[in-house]
C-alpha positions as CSV (number, residue, x, y, z in Angstrom):
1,X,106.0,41.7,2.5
2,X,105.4,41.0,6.5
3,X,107.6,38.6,8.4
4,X,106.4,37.8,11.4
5,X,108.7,35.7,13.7
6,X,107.9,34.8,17.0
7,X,111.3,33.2,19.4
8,X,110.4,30.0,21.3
9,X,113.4,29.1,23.1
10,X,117.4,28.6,23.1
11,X,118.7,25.2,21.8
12,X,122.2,24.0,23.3
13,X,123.9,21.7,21.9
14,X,127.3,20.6,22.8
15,X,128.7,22.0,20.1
16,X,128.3,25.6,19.6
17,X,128.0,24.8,15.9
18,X,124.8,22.9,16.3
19,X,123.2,25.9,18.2
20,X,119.8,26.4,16.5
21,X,116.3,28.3,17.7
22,X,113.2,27.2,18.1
23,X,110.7,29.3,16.4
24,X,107.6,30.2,14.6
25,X,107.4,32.5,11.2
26,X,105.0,33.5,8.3
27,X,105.8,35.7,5.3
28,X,102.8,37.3,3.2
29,X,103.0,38.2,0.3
30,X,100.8,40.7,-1.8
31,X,100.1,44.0,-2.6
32,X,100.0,46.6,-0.4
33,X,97.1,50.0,-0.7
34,X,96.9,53.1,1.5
35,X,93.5,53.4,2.9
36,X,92.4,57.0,2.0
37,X,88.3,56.7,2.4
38,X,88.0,58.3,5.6
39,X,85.2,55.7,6.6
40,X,87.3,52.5,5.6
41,X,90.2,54.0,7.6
42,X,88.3,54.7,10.3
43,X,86.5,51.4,10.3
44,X,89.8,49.6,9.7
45,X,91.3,51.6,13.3
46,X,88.6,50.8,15.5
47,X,88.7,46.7,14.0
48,X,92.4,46.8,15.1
49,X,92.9,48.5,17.9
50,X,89.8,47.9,20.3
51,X,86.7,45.8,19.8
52,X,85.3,46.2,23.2
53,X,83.4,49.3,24.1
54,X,85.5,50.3,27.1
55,X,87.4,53.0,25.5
56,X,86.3,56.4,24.1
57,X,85.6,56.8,20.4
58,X,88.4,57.1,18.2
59,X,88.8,61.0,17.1
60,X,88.8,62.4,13.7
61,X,92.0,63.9,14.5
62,X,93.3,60.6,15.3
63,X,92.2,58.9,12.3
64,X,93.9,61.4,10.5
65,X,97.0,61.0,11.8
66,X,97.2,57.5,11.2
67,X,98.0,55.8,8.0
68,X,96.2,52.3,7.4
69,X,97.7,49.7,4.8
70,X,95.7,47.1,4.0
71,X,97.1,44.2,1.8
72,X,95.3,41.7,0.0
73,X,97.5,38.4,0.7
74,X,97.9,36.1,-2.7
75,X,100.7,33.8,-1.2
76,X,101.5,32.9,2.7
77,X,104.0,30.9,4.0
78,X,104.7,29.4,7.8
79,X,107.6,27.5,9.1
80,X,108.1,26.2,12.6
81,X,111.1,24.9,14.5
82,X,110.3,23.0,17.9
83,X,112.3,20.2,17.7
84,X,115.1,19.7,20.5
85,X,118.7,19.3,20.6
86,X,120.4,17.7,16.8
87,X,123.5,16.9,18.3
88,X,126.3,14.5,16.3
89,X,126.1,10.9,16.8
90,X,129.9,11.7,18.1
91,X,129.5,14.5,20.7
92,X,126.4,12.2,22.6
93,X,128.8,10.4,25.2
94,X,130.2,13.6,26.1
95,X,129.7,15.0,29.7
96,X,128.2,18.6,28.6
97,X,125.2,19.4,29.6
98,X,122.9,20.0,26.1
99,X,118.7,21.1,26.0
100,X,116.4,23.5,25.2
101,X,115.6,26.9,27.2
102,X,112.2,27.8,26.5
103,X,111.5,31.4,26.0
104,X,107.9,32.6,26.6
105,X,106.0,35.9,26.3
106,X,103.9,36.7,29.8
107,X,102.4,39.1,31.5
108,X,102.8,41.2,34.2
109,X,101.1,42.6,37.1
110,X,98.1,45.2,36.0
111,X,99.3,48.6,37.0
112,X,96.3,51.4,37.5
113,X,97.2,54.8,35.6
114,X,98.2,57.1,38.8
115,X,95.4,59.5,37.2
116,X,92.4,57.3,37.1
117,X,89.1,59.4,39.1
118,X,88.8,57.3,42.7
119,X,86.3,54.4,42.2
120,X,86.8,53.7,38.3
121,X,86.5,50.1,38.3
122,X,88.7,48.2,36.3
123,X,86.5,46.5,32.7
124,X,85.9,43.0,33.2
125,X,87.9,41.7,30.4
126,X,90.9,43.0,32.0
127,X,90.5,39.5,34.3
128,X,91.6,38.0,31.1
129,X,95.4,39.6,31.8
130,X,96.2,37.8,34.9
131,X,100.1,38.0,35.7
132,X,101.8,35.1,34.4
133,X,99.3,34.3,31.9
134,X,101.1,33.3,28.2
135,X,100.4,36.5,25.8
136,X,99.0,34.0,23.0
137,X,96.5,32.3,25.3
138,X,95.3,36.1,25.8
139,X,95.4,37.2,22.4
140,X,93.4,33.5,21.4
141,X,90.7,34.6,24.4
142,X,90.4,37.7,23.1
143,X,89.9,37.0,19.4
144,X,87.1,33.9,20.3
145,X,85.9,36.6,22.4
146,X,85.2,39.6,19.9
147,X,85.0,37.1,16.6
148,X,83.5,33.7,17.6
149,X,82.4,33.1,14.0
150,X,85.0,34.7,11.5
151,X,88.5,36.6,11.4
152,X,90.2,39.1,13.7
153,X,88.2,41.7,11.8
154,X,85.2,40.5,11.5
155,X,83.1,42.4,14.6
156,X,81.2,45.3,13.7
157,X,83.1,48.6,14.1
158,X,81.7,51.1,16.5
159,X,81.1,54.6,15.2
160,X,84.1,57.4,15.6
């Protein structure tokens, strides 16, 4: 059963008691399978990990490292808290200062590996991962970019 919860910000309120989160969650719930068919597995890696073709092939050994799950989901649920301070009708007049701290996922400056050959360029969907830019507007580019018409998984895998 997969929780995902993602944290969206602090919520003061003058009283500590009243101190909630703002947040996104889903639970799914299903059953869970090993994949053992070396070419589902394999297929399944290359869906998840990198759609472009600007990374070598995934190697057998690799694929054998790895264990893949895959889940059929029967039920899904999804709950989201964005609302702003709840404070008591009571503690309103009072001179403490009460709002919501927003809490955001972004990222930093691209660092080069110390090892790249001189002159490797840099892939042109790295412009995508500008510093500063919200990790869930990247992910959203990235996924209309690699699966305009269907889910994350949907592109074609590449061979091993």
């Amino acid at each position: 059963m997969p929780d995902r919860r993602h944290f969206n910000g602090l919520v003061l309120a003058r009283s500590s008691f009243v101190h909630p989160a703002n947040y996104r969650s889903a639970m799914c719930f299903g059953t869970a399978h090993i994949l053992n068919d070396p070419a589902e597995k394999a297929a399944a890696l290359i869906a998840v990990t990198d759609r472009s073709t600007t990374r070598r092939p995934i190697t057998p050994q690799e694929i054998k490292a790895t264990t893949v799950i895959t889940m059929q989901i029967d039920e899904a649920s999804a709950k989201i808290r964005a609302d702003g301070v709840g404070d008591a009708e009571s503690d309103l007049a009072l001179p403490i200062w009460a709002g919501v701290i927003p809490v955001q996922t972004t990222l930093g400056p691209i660092t080069d590996s110390p090892h790249l050959p001189p002159g490797t360029p840099r892939p042109a969907n790295i412009a995508a991962y500008a510093t500063g830019t919200p990790l869930d507007a990247v992910l959203s580019a990235m996924h209309a970019a690699y699966a305009p018409d269907g889910p994350a998984l949907a592109t074609p895998p590449r061979s091993p």
